[in-house]
Backbone as ProteinMPNN parsed JSONL, in Angstrom:
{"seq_chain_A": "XXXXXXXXXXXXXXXXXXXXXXXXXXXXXXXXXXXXXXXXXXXXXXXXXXXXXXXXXXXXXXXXXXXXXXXXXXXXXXXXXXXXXXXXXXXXXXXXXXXXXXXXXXXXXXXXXXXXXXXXXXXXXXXXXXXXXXXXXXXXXXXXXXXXXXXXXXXXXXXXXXXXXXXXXXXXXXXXXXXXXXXXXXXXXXXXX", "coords_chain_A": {"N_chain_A": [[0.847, -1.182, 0.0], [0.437, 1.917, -0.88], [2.033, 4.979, 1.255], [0.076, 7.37, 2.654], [-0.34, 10.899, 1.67], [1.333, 13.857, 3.668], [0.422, 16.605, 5.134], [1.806, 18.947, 6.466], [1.502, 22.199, 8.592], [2.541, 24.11, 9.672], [2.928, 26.979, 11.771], [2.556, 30.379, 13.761], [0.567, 30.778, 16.378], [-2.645, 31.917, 16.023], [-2.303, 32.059, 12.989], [-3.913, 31.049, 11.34], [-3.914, 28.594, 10.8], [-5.595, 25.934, 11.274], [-7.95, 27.218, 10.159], [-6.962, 26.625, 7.255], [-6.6, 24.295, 7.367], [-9.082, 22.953, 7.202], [-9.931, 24.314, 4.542], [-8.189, 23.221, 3.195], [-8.769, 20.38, 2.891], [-11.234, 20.536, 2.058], [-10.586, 21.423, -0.118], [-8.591, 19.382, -1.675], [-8.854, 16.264, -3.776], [-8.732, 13.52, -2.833], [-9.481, 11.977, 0.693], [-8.53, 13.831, 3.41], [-7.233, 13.187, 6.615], [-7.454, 14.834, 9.586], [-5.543, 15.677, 11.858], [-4.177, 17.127, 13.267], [-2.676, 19.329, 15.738], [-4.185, 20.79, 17.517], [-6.689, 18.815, 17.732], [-5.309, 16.811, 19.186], [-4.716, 17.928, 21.448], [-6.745, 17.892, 22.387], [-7.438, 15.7, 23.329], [-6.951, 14.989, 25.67], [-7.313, 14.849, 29.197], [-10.136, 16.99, 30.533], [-9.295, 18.652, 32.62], [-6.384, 19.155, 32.015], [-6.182, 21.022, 30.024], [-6.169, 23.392, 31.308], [-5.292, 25.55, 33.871], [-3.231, 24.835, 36.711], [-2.373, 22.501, 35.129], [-1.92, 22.957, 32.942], [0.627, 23.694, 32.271], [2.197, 21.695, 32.347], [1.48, 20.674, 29.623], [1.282, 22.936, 27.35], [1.769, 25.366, 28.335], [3.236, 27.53, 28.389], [3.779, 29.731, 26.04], [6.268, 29.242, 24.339], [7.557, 27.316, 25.273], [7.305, 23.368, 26.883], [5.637, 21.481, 29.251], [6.214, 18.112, 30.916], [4.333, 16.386, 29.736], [3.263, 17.786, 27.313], [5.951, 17.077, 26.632], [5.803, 14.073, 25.104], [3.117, 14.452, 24.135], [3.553, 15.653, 21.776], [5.231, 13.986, 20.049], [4.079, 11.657, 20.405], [2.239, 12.049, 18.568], [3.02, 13.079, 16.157], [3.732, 10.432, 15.427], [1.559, 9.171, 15.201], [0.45, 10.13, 13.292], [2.169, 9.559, 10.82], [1.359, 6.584, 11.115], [-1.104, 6.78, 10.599], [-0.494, 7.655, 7.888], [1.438, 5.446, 6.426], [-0.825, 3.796, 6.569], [-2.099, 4.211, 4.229], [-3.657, 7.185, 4.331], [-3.942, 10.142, 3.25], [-2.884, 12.767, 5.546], [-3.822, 16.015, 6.602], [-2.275, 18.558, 8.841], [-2.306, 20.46, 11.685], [0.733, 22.479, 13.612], [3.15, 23.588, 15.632], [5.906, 24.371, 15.252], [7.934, 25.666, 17.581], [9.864, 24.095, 19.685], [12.887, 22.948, 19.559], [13.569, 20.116, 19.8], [11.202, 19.154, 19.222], [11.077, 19.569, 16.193], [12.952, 18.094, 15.597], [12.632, 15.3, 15.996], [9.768, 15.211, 14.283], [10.968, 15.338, 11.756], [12.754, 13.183, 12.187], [10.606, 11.214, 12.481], [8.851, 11.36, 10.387], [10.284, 11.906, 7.902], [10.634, 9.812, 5.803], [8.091, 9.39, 4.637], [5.494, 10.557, 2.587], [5.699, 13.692, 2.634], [4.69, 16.52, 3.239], [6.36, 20.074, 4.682], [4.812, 22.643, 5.188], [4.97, 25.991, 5.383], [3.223, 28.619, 7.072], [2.736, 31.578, 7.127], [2.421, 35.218, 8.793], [1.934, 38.654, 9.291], [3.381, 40.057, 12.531], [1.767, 41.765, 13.541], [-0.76, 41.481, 12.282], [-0.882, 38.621, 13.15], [-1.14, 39.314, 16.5], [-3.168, 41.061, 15.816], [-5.838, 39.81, 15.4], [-5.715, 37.531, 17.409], [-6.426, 39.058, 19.4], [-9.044, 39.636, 18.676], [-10.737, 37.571, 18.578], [-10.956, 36.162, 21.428], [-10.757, 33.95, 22.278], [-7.856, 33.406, 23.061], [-4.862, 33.236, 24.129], [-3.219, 36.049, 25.135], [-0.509, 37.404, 23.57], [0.475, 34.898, 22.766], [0.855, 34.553, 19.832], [2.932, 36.472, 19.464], [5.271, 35.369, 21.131], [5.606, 33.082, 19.716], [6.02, 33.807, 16.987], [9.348, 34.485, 15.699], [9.916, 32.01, 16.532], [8.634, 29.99, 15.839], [9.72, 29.243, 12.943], [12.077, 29.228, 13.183], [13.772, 26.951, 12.417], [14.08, 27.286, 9.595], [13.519, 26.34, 7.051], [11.537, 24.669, 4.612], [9.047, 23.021, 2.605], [7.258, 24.594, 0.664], [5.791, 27.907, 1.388], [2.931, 29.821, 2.854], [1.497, 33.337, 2.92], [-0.924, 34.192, 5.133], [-1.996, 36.855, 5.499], [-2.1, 37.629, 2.943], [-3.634, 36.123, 1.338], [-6.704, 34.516, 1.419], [-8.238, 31.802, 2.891], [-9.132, 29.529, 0.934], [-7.819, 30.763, -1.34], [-4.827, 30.043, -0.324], [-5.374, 27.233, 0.248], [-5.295, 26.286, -2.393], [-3.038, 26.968, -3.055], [-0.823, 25.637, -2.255], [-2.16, 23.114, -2.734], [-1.563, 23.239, -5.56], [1.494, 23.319, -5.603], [2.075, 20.724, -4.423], [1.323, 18.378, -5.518], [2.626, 16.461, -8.045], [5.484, 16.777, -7.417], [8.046, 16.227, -5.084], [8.753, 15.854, -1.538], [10.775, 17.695, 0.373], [12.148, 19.084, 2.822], [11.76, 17.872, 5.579], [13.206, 15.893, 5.139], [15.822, 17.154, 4.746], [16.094, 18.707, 7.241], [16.102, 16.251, 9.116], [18.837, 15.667, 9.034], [20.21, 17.41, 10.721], [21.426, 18.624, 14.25], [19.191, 19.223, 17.245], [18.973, 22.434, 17.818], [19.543, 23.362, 21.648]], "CA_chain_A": [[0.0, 0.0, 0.0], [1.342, 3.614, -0.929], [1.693, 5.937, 2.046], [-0.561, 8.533, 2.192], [0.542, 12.206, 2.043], [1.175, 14.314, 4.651], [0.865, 18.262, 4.6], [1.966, 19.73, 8.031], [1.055, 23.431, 8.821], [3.403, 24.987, 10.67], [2.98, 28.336, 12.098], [2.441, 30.632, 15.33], [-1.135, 30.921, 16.841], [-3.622, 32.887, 15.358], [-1.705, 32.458, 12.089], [-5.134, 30.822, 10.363], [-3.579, 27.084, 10.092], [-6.96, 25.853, 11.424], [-9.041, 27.59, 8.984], [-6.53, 26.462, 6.077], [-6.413, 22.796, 7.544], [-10.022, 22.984, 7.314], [-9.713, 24.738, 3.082], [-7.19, 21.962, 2.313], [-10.179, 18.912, 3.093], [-12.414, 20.964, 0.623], [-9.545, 21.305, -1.854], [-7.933, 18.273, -2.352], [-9.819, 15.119, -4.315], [-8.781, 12.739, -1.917], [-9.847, 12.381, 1.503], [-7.285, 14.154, 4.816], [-8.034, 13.211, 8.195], [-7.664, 16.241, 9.897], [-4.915, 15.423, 12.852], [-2.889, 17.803, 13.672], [-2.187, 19.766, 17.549], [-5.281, 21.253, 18.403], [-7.33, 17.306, 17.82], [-4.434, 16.117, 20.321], [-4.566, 18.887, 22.938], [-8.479, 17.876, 23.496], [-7.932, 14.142, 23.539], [-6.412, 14.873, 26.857], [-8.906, 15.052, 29.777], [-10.432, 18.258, 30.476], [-8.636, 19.443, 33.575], [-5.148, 19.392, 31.533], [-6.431, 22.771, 29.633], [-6.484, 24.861, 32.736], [-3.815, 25.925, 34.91], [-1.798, 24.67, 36.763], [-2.047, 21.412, 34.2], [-1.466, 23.532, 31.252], [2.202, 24.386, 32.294], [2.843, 20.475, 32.261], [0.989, 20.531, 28.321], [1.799, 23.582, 26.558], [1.221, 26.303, 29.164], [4.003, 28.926, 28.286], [3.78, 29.681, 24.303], [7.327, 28.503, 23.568], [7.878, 25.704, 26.118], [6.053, 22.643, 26.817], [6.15, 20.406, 30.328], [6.482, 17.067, 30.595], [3.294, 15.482, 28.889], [3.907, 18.169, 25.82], [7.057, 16.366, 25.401], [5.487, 12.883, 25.487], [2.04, 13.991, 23.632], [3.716, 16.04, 20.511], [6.175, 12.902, 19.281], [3.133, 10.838, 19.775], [1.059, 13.165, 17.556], [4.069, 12.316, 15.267], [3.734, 8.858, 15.409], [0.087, 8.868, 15.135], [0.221, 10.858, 11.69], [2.94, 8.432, 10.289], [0.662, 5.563, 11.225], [-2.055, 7.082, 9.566], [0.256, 7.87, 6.199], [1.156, 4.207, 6.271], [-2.109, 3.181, 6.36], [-2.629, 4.911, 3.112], [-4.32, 8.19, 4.388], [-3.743, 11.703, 3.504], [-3.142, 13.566, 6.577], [-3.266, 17.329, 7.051], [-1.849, 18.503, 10.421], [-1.809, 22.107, 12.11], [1.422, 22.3, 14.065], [3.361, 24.937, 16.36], [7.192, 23.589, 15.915], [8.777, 25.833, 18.719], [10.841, 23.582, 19.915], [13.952, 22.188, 18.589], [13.374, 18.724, 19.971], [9.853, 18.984, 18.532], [11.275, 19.845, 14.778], [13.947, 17.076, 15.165], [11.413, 14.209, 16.538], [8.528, 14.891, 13.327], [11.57, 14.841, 10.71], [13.2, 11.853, 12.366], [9.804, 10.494, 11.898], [8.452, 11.644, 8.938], [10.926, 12.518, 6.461], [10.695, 8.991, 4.915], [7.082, 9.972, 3.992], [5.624, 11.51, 1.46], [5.457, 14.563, 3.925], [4.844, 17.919, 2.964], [6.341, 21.081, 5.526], [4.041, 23.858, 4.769], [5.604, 27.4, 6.285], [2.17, 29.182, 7.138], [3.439, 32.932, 7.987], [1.462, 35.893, 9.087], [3.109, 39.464, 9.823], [3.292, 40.02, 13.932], [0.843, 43.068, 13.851], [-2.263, 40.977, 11.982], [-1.332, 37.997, 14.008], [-1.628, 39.954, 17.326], [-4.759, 41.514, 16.272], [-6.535, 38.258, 15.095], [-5.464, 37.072, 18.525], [-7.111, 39.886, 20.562], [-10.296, 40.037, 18.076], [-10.896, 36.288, 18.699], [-11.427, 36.055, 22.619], [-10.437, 32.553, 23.156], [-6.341, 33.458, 22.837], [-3.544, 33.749, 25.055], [-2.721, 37.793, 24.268], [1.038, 37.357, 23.73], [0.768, 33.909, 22.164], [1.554, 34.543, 18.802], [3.857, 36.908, 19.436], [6.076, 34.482, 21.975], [5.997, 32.117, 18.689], [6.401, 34.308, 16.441], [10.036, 34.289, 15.211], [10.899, 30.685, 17.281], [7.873, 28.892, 15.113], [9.885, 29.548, 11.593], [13.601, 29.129, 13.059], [14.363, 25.802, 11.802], [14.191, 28.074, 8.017], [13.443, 24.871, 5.849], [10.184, 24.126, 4.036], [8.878, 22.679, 1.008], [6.478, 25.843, 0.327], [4.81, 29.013, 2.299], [1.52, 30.777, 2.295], [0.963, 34.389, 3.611], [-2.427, 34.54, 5.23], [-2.174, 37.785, 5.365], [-2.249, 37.996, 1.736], [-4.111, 35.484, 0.736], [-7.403, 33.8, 2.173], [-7.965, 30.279, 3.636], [-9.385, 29.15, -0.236], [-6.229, 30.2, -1.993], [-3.831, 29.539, 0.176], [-5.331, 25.901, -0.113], [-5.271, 25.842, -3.796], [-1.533, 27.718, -3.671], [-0.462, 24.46, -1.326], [-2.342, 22.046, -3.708], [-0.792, 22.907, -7.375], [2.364, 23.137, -5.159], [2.483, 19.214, -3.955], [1.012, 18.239, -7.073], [3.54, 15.919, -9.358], [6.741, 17.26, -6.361], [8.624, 15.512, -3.538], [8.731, 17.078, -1.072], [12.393, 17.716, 0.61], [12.022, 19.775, 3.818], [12.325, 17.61, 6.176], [14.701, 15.4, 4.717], [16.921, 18.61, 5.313], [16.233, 18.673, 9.268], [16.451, 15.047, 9.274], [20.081, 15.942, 9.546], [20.307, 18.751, 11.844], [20.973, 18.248, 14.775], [18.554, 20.099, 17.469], [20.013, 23.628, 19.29], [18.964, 23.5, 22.883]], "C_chain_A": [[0.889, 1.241, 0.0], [1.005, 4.464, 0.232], [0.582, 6.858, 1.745], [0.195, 10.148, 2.561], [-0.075, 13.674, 2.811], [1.094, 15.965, 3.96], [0.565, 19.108, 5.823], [2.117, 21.141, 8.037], [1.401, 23.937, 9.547], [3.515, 26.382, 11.022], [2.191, 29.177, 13.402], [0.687, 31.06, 15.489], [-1.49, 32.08, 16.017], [-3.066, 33.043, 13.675], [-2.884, 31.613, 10.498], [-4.673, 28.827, 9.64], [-5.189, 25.897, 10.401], [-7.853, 26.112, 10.341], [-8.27, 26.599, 8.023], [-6.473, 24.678, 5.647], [-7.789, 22.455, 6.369], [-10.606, 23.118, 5.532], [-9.411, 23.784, 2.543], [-8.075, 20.628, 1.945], [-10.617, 19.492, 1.929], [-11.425, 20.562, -0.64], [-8.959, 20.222, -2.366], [-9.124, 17.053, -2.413], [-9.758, 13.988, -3.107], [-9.003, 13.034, 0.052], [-8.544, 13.058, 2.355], [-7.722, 14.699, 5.978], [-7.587, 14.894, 8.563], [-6.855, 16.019, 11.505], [-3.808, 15.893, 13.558], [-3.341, 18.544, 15.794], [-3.591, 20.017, 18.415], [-6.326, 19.617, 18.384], [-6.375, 16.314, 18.899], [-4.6, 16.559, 21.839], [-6.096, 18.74, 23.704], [-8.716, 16.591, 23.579], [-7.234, 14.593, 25.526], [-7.095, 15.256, 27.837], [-8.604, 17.044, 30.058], [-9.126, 19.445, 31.628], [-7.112, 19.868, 32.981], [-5.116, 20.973, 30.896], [-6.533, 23.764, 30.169], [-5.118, 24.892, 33.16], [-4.672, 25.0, 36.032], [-1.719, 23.282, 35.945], [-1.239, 21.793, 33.237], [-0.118, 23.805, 31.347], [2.433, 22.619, 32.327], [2.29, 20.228, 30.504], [2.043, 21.803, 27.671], [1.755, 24.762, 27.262], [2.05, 27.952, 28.719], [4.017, 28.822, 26.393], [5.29, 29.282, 23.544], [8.246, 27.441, 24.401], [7.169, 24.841, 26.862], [6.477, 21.878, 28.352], [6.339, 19.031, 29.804], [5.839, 16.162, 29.752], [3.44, 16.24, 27.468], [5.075, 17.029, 25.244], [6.789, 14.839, 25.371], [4.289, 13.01, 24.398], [2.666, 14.528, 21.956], [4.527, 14.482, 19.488], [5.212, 11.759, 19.344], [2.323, 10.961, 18.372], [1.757, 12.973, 16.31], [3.986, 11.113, 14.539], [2.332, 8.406, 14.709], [0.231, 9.232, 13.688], [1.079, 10.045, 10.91], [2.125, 7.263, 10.754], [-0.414, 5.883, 10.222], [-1.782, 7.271, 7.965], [0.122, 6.501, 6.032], [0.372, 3.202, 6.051], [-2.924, 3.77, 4.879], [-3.44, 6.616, 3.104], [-3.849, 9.622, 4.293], [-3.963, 12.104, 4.999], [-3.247, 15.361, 6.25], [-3.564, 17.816, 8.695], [-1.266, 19.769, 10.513], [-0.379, 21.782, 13.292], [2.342, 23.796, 14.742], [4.524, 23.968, 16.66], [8.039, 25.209, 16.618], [9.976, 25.78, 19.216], [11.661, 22.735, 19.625], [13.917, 20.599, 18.753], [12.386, 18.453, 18.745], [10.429, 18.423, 17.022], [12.135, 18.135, 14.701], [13.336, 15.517, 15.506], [10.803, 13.763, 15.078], [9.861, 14.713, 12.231], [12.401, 13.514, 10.554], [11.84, 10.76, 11.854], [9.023, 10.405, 10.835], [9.19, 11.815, 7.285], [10.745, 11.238, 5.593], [9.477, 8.986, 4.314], [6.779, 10.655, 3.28], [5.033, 13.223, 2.546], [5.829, 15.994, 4.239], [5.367, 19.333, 4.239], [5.436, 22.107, 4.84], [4.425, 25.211, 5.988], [3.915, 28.63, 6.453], [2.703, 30.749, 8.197], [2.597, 34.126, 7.931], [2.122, 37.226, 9.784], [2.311, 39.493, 11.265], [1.784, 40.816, 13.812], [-0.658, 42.514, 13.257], [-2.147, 39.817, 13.14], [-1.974, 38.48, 15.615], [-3.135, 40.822, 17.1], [-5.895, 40.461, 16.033], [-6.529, 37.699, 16.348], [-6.405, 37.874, 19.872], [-8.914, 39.929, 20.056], [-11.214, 38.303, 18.602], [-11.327, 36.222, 20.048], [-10.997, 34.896, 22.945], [-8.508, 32.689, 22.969], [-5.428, 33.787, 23.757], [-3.134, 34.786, 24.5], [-1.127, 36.845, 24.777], [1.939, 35.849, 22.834], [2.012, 33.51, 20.624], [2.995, 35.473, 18.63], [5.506, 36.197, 20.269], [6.797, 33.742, 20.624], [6.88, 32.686, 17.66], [7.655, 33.789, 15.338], [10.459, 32.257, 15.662], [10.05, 29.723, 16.243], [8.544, 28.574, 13.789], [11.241, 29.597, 12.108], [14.738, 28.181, 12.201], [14.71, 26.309, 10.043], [13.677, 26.925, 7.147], [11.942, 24.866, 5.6], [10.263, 24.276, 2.679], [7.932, 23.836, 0.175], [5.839, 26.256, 1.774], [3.939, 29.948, 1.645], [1.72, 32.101, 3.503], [-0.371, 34.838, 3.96], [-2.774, 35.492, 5.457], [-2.507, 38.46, 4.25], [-3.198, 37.503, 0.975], [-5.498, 34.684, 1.404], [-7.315, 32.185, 2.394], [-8.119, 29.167, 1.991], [-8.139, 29.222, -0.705], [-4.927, 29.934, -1.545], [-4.255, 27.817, -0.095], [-4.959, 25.439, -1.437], [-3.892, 25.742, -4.411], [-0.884, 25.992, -3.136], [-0.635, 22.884, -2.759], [-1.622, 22.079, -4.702], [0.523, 22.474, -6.375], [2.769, 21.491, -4.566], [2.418, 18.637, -5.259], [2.1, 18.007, -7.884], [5.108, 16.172, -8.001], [6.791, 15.858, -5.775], [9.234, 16.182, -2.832], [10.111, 16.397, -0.503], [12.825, 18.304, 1.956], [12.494, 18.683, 5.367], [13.359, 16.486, 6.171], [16.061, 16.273, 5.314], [16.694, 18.549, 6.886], [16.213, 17.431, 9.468], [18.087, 15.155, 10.193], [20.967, 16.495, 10.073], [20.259, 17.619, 12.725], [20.305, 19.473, 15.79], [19.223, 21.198, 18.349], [18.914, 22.921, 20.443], [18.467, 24.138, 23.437]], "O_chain_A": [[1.844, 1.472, 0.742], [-0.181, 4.764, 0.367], [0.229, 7.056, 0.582], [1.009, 10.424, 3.443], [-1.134, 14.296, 2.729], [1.472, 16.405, 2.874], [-0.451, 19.731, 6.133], [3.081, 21.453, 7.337], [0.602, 24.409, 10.357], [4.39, 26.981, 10.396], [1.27, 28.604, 13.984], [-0.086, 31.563, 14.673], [-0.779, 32.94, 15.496], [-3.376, 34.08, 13.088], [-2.717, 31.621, 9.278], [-4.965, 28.186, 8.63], [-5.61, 25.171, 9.5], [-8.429, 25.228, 9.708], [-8.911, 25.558, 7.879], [-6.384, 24.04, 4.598], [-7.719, 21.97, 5.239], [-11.464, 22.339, 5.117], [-10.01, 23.309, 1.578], [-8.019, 20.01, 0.882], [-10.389, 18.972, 0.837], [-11.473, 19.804, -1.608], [-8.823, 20.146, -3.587], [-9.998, 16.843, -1.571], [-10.794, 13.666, -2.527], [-8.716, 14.103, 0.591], [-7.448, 12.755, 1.884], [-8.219, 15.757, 6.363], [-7.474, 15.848, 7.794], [-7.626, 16.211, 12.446], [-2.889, 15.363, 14.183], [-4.106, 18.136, 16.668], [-3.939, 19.608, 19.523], [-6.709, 19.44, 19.54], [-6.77, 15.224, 19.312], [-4.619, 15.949, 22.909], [-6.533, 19.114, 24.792], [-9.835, 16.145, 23.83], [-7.573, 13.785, 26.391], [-7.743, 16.253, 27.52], [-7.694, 17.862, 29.925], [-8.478, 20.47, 31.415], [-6.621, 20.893, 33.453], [-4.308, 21.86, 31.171], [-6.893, 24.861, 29.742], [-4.111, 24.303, 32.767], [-5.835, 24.641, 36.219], [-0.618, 22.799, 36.207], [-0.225, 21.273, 32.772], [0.368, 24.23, 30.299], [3.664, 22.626, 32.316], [2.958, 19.298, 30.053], [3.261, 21.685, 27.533], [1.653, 25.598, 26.364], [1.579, 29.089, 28.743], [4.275, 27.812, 25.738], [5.373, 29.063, 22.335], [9.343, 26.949, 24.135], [6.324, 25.354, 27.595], [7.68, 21.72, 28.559], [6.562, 18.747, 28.627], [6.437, 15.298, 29.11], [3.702, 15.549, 26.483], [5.188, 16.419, 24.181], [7.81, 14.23, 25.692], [4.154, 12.027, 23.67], [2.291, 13.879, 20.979], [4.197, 14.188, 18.339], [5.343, 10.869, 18.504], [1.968, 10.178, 17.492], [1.061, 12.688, 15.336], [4.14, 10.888, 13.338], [2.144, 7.507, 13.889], [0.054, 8.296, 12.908], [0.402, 9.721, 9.934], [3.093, 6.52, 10.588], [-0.544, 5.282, 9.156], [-2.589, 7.095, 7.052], [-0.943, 6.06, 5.6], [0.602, 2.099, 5.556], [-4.129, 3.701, 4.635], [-3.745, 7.164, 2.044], [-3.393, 10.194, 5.283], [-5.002, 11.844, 5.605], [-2.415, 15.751, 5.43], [-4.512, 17.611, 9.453], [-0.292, 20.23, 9.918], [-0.51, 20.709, 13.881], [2.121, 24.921, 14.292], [4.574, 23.139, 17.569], [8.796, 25.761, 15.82], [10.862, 26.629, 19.315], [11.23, 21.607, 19.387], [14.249, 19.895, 17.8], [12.589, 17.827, 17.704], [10.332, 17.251, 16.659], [11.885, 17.251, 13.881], [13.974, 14.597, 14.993], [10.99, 12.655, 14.575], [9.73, 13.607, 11.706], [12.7, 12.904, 9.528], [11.966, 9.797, 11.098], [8.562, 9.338, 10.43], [8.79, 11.831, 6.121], [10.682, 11.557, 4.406], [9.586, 8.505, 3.186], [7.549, 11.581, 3.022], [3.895, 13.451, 2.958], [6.669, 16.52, 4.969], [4.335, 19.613, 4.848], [5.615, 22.187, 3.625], [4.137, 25.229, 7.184], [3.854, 29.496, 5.58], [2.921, 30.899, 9.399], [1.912, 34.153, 6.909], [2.817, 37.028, 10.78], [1.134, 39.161, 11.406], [0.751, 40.195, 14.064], [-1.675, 43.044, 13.704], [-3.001, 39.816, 14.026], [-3.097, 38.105, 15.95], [-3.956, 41.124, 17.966], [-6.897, 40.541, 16.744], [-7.635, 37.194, 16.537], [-6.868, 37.397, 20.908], [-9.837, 40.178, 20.831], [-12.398, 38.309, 18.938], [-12.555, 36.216, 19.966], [-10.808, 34.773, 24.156], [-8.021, 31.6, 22.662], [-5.405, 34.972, 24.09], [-2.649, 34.684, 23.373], [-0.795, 36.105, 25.703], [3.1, 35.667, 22.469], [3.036, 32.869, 20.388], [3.911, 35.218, 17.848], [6.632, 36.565, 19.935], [8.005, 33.721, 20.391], [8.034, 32.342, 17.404], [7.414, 33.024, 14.405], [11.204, 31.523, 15.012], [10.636, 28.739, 15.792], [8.05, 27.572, 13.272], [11.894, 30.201, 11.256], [15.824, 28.388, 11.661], [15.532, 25.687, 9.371], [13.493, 27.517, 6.084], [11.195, 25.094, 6.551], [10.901, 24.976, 1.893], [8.012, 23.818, -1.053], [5.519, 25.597, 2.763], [3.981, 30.574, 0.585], [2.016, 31.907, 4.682], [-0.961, 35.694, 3.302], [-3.974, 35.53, 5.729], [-3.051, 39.565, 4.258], [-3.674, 38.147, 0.041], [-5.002, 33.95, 2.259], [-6.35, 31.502, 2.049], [-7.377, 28.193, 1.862], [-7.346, 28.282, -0.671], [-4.008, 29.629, -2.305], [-3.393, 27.143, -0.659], [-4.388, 24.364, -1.625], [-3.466, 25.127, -5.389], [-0.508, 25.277, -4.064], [0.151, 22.133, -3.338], [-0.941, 21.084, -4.951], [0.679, 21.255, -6.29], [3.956, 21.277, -4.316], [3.398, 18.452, -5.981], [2.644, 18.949, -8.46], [5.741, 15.116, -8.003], [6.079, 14.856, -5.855], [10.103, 16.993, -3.15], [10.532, 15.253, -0.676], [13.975, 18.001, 2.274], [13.51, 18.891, 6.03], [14.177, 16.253, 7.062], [16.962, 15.978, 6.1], [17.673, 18.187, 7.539], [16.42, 17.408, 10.681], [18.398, 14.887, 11.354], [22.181, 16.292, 10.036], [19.743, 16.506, 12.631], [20.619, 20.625, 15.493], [19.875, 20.964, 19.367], [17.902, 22.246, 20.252], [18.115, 23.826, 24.575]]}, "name": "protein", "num_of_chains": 1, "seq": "XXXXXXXXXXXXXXXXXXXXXXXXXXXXXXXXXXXXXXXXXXXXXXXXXXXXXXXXXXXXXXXXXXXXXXXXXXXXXXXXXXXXXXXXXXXXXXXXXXXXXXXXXXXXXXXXXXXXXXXXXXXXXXXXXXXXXXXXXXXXXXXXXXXXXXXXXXXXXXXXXXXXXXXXXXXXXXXXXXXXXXXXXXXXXXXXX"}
C-alpha cells in the first residue's frame, strides 16, 4: 500500500492554520483526516487545559512540560501511522521547539510529507489574537520568530495575503507531481537546545 501524504502546517497561533487545515479537506480530491495539535490537545482530559495542568501541556507559548514532550512525538507517530495506512493527513502544528522539529523529521521525512511554512506578519497575528477572545494575548507573538527558526520548508503561504481558499489551492498545485524535501533537510540537523 502507498503511504498517504502528509501536509503539516506549521505556524504561530492565530496564524489561520486551522481555517486552512479545514480549506485543504475541501480542496484536495482525496480524503485528509484532519490530525494535527489542536485534535491532540483535546484528547487529553479536560482538567489538563487549565492551569496549573497547562504548564505540564503547553502552558508557556514557547515551552512545553512534561506530557507536551510525550504527547507532541506521539502526535508524530500517530500521523505516520495514519500515512502508512494509506491516508492523507493534514496537520496544524506549532514547531517551537527544537526537539519537537527534530522528533517529526526523524519520523516523517521517509514519507511523502509535505512542511508547509504558514506565515502571518506580527501586527495581523496579534490583532486576530485579541479580536478572537479565546487566545492567550502574547501567544503569537512568543511564537512568532521561534515557530519559523528551523528556516526549511517545502512551500509558504501568507495569510495575510491570501485567504484560507487560496492559500489551499496555492499548497495544492504546489504538492502536485513534487517531492517534497524539507524535512529530509532537518532530518540531519541536529537540534540547538
Amino acid at each position: 500500500m502507498m503511504p498517504g501524504t502528509i501536509i503539516l502546517l506549521n505556524g504561530a497561533s492565530s496564524s489561520g492554520k486551522t481555517t486552512l487545515a479545514r480549506a485543504l479537506q475541501q480542496a484536495l480530491a482525496e480524503p485528509y483526516l484532519d490530525a494535527g495539535l489542536d485534535r491532540f490537545l483535546w484528547m487529553l482530559p479536560g482538567r489538563y487545559l487549565k492551569q496549573p495542568l497547562w504548564d505540564d501541556v503547553l502552558g508557556r507559548a514557547t515551552e512545553a512540560g512534561a506530557t507536551g514532550h510525550r504527547l507532541i512525538p506521539a502526535m508524530h507517530r500517530a500521523i505516520a501511522a495514519l500515512s502508512r495506512a494509506g491516508m492523507g493527513v493534514v496537520a496544524d502544528h506549532v514547531l517551537v521547539v527544537p526537539a519537537w522539529v527534530a522528533d517529526c523529521a526523524a519520523v516523517l521525512a521517509d514519507l511523502p510529507a509535505w512542511l508547509i511554512g504558514v506565515r502571518c506578519p506580527l501586527p495581523v497575528l496579534e490583532e486576530r489574537e485579541r479580536s478572537r477572545g479565546d487566545r492567550t494575548l502574547g501567544q503569537s507573538a512568543a511564537q512568532h520568530e521561534l515557530v519559523h527558526a528551523h528556516g526549511v520548508y517545502d512551500f509558504e503561504v501568507d495569510t495575510s495575503l491570501l485567504g484560507p481558499a487560496a492559500c489551499a489551492e496555492a499548497i495544492r498545485d504546489a504538492i502536485a507531481g513534487g517531492l517534497p524535501t524539507a524535512l529530509k533537510t532537518l532530518r540531519g540537523r541536529r537540534p540547538a537546545s
